[in-house]
C-alpha positions as CSV (number, residue, x, y, z in Angstrom):
1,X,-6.7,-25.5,-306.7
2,X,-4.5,-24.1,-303.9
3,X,-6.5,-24.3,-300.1
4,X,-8.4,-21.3,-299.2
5,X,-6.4,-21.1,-295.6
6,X,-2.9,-21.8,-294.5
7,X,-2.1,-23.9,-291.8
8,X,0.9,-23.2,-289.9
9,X,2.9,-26.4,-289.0
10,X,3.5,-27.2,-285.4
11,X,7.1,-26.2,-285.9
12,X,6.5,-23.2,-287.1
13,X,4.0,-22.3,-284.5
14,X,7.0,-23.3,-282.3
15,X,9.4,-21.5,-283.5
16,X,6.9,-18.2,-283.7
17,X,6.4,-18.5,-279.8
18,X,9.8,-18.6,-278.9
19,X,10.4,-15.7,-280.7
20,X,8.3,-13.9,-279.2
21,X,9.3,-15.2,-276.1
22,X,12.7,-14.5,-276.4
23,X,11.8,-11.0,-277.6
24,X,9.3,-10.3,-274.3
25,X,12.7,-11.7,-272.6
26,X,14.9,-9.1,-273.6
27,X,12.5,-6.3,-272.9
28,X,12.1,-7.3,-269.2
29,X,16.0,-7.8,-269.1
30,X,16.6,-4.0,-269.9
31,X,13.7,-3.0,-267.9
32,X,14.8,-4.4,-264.4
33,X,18.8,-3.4,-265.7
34,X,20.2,-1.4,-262.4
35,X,16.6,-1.7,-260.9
36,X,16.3,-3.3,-257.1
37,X,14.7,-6.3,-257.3
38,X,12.5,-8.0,-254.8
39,X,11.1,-11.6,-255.8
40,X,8.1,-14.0,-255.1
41,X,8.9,-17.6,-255.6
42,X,6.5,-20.5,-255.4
43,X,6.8,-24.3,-256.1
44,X,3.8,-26.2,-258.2
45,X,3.2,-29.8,-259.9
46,X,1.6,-30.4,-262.8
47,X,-0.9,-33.1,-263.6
48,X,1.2,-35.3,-264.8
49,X,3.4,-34.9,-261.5
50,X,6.2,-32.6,-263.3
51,X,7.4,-30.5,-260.8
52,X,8.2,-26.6,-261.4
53,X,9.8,-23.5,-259.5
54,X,8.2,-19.9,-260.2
55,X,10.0,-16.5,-259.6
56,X,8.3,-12.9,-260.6
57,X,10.4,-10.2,-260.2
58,X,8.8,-6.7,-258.5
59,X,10.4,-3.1,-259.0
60,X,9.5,0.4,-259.3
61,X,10.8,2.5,-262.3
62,X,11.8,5.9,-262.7
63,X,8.1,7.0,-263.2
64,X,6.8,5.8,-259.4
65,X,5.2,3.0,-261.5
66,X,4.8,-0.8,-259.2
67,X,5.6,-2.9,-262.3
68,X,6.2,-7.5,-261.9
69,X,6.8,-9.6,-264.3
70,X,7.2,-13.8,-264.5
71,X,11.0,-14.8,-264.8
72,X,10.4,-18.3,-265.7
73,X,8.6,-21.4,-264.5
74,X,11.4,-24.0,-264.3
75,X,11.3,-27.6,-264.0
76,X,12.9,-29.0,-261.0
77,X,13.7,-32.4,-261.5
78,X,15.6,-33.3,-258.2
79,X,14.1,-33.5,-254.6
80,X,12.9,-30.6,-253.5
81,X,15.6,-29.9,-250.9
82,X,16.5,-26.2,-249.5
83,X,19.4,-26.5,-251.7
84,X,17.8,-27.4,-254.9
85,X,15.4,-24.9,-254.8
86,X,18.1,-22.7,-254.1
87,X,20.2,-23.7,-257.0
88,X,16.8,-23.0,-259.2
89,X,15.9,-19.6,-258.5
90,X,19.8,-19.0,-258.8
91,X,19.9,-20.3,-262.3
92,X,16.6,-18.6,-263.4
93,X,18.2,-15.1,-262.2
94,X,21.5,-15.6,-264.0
95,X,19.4,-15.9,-267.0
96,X,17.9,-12.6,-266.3
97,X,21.3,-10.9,-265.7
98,X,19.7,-10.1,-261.9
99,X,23.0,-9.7,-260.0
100,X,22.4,-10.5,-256.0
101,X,23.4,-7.2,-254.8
102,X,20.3,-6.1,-256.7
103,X,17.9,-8.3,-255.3
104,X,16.5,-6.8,-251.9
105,X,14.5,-9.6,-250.9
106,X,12.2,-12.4,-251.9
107,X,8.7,-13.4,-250.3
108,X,7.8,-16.9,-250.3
109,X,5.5,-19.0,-248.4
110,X,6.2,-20.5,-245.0
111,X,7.4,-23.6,-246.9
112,X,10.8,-24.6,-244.5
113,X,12.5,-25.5,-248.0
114,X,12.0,-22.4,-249.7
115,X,12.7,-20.5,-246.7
116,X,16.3,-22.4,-245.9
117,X,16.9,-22.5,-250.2
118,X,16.1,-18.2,-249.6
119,X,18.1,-17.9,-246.1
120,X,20.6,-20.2,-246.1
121,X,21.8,-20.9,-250.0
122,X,21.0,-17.8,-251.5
123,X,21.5,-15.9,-248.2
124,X,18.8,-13.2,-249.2
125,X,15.8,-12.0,-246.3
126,X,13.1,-14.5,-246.5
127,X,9.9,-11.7,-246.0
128,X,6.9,-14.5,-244.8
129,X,3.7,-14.1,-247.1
130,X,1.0,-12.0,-245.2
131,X,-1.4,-14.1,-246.1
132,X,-0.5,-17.3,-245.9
133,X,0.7,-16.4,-242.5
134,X,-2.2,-15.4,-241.2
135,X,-4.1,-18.0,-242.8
136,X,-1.9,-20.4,-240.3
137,X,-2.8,-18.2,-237.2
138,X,-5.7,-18.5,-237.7
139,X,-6.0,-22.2,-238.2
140,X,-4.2,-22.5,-235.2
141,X,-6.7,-20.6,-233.4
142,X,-9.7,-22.4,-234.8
143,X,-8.1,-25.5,-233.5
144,X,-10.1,-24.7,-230.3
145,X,-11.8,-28.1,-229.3
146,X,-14.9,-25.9,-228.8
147,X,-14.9,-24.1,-231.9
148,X,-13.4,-27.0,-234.0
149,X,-16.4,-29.3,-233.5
150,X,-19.2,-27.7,-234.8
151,X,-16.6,-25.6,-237.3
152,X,-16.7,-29.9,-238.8
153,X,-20.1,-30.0,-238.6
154,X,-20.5,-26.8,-241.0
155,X,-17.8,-29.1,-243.3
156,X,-20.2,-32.0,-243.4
157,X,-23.4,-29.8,-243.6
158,X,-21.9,-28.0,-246.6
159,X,-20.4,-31.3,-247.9
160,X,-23.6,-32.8,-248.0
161,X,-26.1,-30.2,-249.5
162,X,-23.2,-29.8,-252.4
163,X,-24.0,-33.9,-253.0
164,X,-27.5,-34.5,-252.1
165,X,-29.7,-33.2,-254.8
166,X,-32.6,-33.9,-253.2
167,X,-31.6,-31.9,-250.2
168,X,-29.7,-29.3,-252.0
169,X,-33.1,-28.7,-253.4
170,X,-35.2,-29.4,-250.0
171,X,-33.1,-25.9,-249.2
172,X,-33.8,-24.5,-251.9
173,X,-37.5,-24.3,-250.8
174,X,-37.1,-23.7,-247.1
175,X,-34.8,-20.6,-248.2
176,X,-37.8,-19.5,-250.5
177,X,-39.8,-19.9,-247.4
178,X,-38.2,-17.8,-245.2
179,X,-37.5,-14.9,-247.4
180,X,-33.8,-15.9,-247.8
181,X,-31.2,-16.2,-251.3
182,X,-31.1,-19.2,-252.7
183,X,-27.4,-19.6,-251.8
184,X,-25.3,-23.2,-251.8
185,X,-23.5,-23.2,-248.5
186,X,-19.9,-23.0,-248.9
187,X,-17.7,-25.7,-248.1
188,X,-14.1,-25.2,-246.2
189,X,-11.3,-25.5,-248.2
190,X,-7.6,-25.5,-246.0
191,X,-5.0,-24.2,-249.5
192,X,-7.8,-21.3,-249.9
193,X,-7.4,-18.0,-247.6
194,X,-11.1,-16.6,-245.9
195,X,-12.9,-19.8,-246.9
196,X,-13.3,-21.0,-242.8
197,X,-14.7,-17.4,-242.5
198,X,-16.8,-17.5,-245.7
199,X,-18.3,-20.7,-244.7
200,X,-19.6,-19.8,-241.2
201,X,-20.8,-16.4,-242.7
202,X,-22.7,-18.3,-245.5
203,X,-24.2,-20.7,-243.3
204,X,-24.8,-18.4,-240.5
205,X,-27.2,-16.5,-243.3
206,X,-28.9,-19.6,-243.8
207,X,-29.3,-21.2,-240.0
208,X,-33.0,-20.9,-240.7
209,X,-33.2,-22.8,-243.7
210,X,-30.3,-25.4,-242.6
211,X,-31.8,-26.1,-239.1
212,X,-35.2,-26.9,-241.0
213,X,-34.1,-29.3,-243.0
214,X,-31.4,-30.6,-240.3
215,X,-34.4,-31.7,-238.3
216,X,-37.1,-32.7,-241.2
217,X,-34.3,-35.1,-242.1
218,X,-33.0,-36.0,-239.3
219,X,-29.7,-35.4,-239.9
220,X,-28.3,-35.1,-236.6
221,X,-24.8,-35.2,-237.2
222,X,-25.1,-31.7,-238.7
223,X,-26.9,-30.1,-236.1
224,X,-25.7,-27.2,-233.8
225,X,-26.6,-26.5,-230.4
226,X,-27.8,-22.7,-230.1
227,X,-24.7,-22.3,-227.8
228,X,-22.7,-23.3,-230.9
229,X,-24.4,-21.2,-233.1
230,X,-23.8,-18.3,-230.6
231,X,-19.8,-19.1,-230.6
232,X,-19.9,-19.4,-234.4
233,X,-21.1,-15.8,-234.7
234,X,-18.5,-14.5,-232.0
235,X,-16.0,-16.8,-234.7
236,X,-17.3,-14.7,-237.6
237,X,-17.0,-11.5,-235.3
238,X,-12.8,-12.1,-234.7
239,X,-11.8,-13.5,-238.5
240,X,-13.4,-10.4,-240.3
241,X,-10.5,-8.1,-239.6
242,X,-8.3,-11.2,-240.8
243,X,-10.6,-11.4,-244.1
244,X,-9.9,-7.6,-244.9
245,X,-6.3,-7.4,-243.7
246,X,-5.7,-10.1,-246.9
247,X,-7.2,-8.4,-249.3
248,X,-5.9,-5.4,-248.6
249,X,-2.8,-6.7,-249.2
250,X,-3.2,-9.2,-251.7
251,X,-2.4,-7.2,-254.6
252,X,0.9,-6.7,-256.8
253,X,-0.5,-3.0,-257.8
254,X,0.7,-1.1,-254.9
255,X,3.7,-1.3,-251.9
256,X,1.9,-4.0,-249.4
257,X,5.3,-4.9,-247.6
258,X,5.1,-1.3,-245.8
259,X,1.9,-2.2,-244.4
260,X,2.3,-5.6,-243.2
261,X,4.0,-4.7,-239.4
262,X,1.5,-2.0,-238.9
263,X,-1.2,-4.3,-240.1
264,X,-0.8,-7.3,-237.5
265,X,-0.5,-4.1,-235.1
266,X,-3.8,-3.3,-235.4
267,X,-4.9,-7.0,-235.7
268,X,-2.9,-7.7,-232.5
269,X,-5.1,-4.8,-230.4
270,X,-8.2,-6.2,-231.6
271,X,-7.3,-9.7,-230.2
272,X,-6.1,-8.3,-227.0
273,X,-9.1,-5.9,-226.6
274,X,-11.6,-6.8,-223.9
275,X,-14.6,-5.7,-222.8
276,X,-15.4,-6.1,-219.1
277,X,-19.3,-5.7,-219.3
278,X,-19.6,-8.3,-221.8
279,X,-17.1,-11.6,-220.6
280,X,-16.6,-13.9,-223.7
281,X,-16.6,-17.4,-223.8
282,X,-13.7,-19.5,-222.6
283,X,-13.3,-21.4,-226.2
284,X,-13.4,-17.9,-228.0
285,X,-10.2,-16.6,-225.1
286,X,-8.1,-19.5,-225.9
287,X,-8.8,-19.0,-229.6
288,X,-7.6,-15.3,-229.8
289,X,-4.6,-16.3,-227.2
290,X,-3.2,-18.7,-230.0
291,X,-3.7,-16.4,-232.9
292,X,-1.8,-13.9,-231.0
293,X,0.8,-15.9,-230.0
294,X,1.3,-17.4,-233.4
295,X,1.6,-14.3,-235.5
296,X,3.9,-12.8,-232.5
297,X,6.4,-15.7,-233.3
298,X,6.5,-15.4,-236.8
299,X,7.0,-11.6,-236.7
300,X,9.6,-11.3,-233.9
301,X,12.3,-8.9,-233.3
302,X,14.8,-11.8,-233.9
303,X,13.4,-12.5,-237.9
304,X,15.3,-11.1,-240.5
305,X,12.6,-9.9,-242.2
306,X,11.6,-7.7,-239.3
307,X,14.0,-4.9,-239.9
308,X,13.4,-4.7,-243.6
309,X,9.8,-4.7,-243.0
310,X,9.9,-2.0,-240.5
311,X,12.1,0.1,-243.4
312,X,9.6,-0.4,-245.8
313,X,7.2,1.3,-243.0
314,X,8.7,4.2,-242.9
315,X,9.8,5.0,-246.4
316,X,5.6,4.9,-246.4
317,X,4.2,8.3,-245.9
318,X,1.3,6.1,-244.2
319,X,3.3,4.5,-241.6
320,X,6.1,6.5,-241.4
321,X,6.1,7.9,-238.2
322,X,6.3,4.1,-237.0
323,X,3.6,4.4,-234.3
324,X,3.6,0.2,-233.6
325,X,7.1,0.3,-232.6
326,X,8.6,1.5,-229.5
327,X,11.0,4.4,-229.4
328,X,14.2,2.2,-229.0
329,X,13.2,0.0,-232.3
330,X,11.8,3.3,-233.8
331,X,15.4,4.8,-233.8
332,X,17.2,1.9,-234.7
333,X,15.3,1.6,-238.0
334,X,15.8,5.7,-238.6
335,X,19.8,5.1,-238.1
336,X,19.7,2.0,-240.2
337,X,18.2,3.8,-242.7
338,X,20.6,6.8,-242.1
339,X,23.4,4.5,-242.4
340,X,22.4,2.8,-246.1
341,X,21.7,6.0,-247.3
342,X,25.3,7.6,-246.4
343,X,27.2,4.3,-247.9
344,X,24.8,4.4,-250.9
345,X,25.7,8.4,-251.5
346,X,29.3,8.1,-250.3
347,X,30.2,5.2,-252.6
348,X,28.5,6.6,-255.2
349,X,30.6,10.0,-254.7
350,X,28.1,12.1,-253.7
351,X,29.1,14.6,-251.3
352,X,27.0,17.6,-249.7
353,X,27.9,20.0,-252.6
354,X,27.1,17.0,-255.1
355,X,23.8,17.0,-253.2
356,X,23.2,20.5,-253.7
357,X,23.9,20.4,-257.5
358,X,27.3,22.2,-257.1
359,X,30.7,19.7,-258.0
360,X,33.5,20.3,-256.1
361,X,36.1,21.2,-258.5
362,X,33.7,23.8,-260.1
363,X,36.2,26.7,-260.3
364,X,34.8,30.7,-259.0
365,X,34.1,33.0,-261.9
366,X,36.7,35.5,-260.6
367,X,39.8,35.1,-259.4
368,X,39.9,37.2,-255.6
369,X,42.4,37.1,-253.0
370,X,40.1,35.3,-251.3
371,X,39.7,32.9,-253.3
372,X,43.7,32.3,-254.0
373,X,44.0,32.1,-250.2
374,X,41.0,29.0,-250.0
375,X,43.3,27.2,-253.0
376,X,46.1,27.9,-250.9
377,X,44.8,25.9,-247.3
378,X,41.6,23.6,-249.0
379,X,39.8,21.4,-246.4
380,X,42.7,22.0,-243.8
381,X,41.2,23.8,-241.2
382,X,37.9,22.7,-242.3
383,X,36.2,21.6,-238.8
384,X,33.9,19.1,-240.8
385,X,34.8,16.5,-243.2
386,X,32.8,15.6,-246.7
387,X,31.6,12.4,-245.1
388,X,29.9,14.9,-241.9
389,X,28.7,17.3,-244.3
390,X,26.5,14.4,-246.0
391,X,25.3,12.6,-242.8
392,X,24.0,16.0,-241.6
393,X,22.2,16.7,-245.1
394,X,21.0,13.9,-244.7
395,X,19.8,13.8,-241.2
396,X,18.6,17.2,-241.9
397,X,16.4,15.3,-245.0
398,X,14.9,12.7,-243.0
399,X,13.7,14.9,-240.1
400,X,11.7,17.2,-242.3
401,X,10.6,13.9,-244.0
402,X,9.7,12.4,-240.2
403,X,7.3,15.8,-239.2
404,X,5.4,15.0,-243.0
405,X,2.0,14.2,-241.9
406,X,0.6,11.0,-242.8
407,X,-0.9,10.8,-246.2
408,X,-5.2,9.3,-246.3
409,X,-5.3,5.5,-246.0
410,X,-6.8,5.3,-249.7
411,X,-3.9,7.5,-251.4
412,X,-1.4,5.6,-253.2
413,X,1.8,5.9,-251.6
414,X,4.0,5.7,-254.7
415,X,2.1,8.7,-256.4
416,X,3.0,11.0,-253.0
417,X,6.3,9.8,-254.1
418,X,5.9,10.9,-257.2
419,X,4.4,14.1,-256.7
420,X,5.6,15.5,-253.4
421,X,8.0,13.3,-251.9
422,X,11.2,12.9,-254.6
423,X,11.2,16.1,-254.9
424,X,11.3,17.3,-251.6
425,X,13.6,14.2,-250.1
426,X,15.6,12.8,-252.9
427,X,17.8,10.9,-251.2
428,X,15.1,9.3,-249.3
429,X,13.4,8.8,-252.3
430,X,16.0,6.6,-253.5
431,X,15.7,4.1,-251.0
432,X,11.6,4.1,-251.4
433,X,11.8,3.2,-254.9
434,X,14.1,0.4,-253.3
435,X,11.3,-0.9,-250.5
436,X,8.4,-0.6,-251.4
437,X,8.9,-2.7,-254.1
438,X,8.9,-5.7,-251.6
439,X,5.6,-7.6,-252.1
440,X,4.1,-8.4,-248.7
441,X,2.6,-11.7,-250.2
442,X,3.5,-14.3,-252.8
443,X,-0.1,-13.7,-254.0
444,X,1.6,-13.2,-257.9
445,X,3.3,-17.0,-257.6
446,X,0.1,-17.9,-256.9
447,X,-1.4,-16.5,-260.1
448,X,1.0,-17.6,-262.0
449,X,0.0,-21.4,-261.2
450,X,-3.5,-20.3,-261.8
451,X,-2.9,-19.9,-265.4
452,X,-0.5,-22.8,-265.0
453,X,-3.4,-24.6,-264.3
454,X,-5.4,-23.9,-267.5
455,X,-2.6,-23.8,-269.7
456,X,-1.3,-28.0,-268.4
457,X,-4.7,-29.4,-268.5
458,X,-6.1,-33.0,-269.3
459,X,-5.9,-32.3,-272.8
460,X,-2.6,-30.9,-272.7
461,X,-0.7,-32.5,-269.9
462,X,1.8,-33.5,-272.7
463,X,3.5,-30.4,-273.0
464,X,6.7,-30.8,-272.7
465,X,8.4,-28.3,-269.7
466,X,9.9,-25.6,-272.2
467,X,6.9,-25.6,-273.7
468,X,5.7,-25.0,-270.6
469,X,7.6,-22.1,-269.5
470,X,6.9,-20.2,-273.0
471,X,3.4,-20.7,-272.6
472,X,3.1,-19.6,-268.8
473,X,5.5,-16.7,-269.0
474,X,3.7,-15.1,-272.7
475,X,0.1,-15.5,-270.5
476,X,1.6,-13.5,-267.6
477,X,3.2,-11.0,-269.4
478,X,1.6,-10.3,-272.4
């Protein structure tokens, strides 16, 4: 009697996801075919201390559409030197067909190896994730001898009521008590963006309930002062703006590289705002003073990604009038722009009449003296040139594009695009679909070693690395 099921063998379980891998492949290869590219690029180890390089590609198709998919999660057997890493990503591009002209940028962390492999091997802008960035501006400020005490204490406190089940449910009751939720505090964790924030909001809810059983337990080494306390709440006052500004751009479904300049802007005012009537503490001064000083260094003038960033501003009909630059750096990004846009329409042979949908050797209906006489002298007394004629239609473009007013903070940018904008500016157009595909944060490598995460566990950390890859890329993109 034949078995009621059929069990595929392993090989031909095998065989079944590399076809469909290879299949998935080929799509994304036609997809991103003459696209600009921007990457994210990320380094992870397994459990079993195999050692892997990410990319995801990011680009907007002919529909205004943000689309990213995984390239490949490659094993990197050598040390991880600026140059290997390099050599990776170059090697997991060329089996993509992706063609460096086409890639505009790539966004890693602030990892110096992945920055040199992106600035100095691949020689490609290095745009600094957002987040992780200001996740290390914010360290640096909470560094703070005043703050960074009883910032510890919270660690132990939350450390401990996580352990102690006796305590943890000691809490429990005083919560009940006082009319609070029965929350767990929650514990710092330095890899994880917010959690310092989280974990003073959390136990600020709870001071009640925590001081009660603090002092019924005698737990001294957990205790805050009330001056403590009061700086922790001024802490929680300056690192919500840094909670939101993440995850606002902490997504791969709309252009977050536009907003990143004009985002530490208006995080930069904040800091620097003060209010006379009401002097802060000392501690919480020096605190904001690093921040600031930090997240000025990483997005100086002198950075490469600064000027790219800044173009990805203004191709935003949110920030396009570039209000957190002055005039001189204002201008300098409008002719930079001007100036990609004419060699991108002049090599491509596009001229003003090309522009205006009418070829130059279209030929007049009727033949008119007129008309003999312009065959006769062409372009020779012609007082501008092809190449003048564009730059002014162009100029002309980007002006009426400049007086636009800005679109509402919760419209997507890409659909104005869509709708509105391509038609209107075409040519400026063209080099929006090119920037804002630029992902402000590495937020999708990330992801990716999420899933990594589940799919190389204890029960499978013998997978070998191509199995790997199949398995990592079909869960990201399927």
């Amino acid at each position: 009697m034949e078995p009621r099921y059929h069990i595929p063998s392993r090989g031909t379980v095998t065989n079944r996801i590399a076809q469909v891998y290879n299949s998935t492949s080929d799509k994304i290869k036609e997809s991103i075919k003459d696209k600009d590219v921007a990457l994210t690029t990320d380094g992870w180890t397994s459990l079993v201390t195999v050692s892997y390089v990410t990319a995801t590609a990011h680009w907007i198709n002919d529909d205004w559409e943000m689309l990213n998919n995984v390239l490949k999660t490659k094993e990197l057997k050598v040390s991880h030197t600026a140059e290997n890493v390099g050599e990776c990503i170059q090697e997991i591009l060329d089996v993509f067909g992706i063609e460096w002209g086409s890639v505009v940028a790539i966004t890693t962390d602030n990892a110096t190896n992945y920055v040199n492999a992106v600035e100095r091997h691949l020689q490609t802008v290095n745009i600094p994730c957002v987040a992780h960035t200001i996740n290390l501006a914010v360290r640096k400020g909470l560094g703070v001898r005043a703050i960074e005490i009883p910032v510890s204490r919270l660690k132990v406190a939350a450390s401990h009521f996580n352990k102690s089940s006796a305590d943890s449910y000691l809490l429990q009751q005083k919560q009940q008590l006082l009319g609070l939720k029965t929350e767990k505090l929650i514990n710092d964790c330095p890899t994880r963006w917010n959690s310092t924030y989280e974990m003073i909001c959390r136990a600020s809810e709870q001071q009640a309930a925590v001081s009660a059983v603090i002092f019924e337990k005698k737990l001294s080494r957990m205790e805050l002062t009330t001056s403590e306390w009061s700086i922790m709440e001024k802490v929680q006052e300056v690192l919500k703006p840094f909670k939101v500004a993440t995850e606002a751009l902490s997504t791969d479904k709309y252009p977050t590289a536009s907003a990143v300049l004009p985002l530490i802007h208006v995080l930069l005012a904040q800091l620097n705002k003060r209010t006379p009537d009401e002097p802060e503490p000392p501690a919480l001064s020096e605190m904001k003073t690093k921040i600031v000083t930090d997240l000025e260094k990483r997005y100086s003038v002198e950075k490469g990604a600064f000027m790219l960033l800044n173009k990805a501003s203004y191709l935003d009909p949110h920030f396009h009038r570039l209000v957190h630059l002055k005039e001189e750096q204002r201008r300098q990004v409008q002719v930079a722009i001007l100036e990609e846009m004419k060699q991108v329409n002049v090599a491509g042979g596009t001229g003003s009449e090309a522009a205006a949908g009418q070829p130059r050797d279209q030929q007049p209906a009727e033949k008119t003296a007129l008309s003999a006489m312009g065959c006769l002298f062409g372009d020779t007394y012609c007082t501008d040139s092809p190449d003048q004629d564009i730059s002014l239609l162009l100029q002309k473009e980007m002006l009426m594009y400049e007086q636009e007013s800005p679109i509402p903070a919760q419209q997507n940018p890409l659909m104005w695009w869509k709708t509105l904008g391509s038609g209107r500016y075409p040519h400026v157009a063209q080099m929006a679909k090119k920037y804002l595909s630029i992902p402000g944060s590495s937020v999708r490598s990330e992801r990716v070693f999420s899933s990594a995460g589940n799919i190389v566990n204890k029960k499978r950390s013998a997978l070998a690395p191509s199995n790997v890859d199949y398995l990592v890329f079909l869960a990201n993109n399927l």
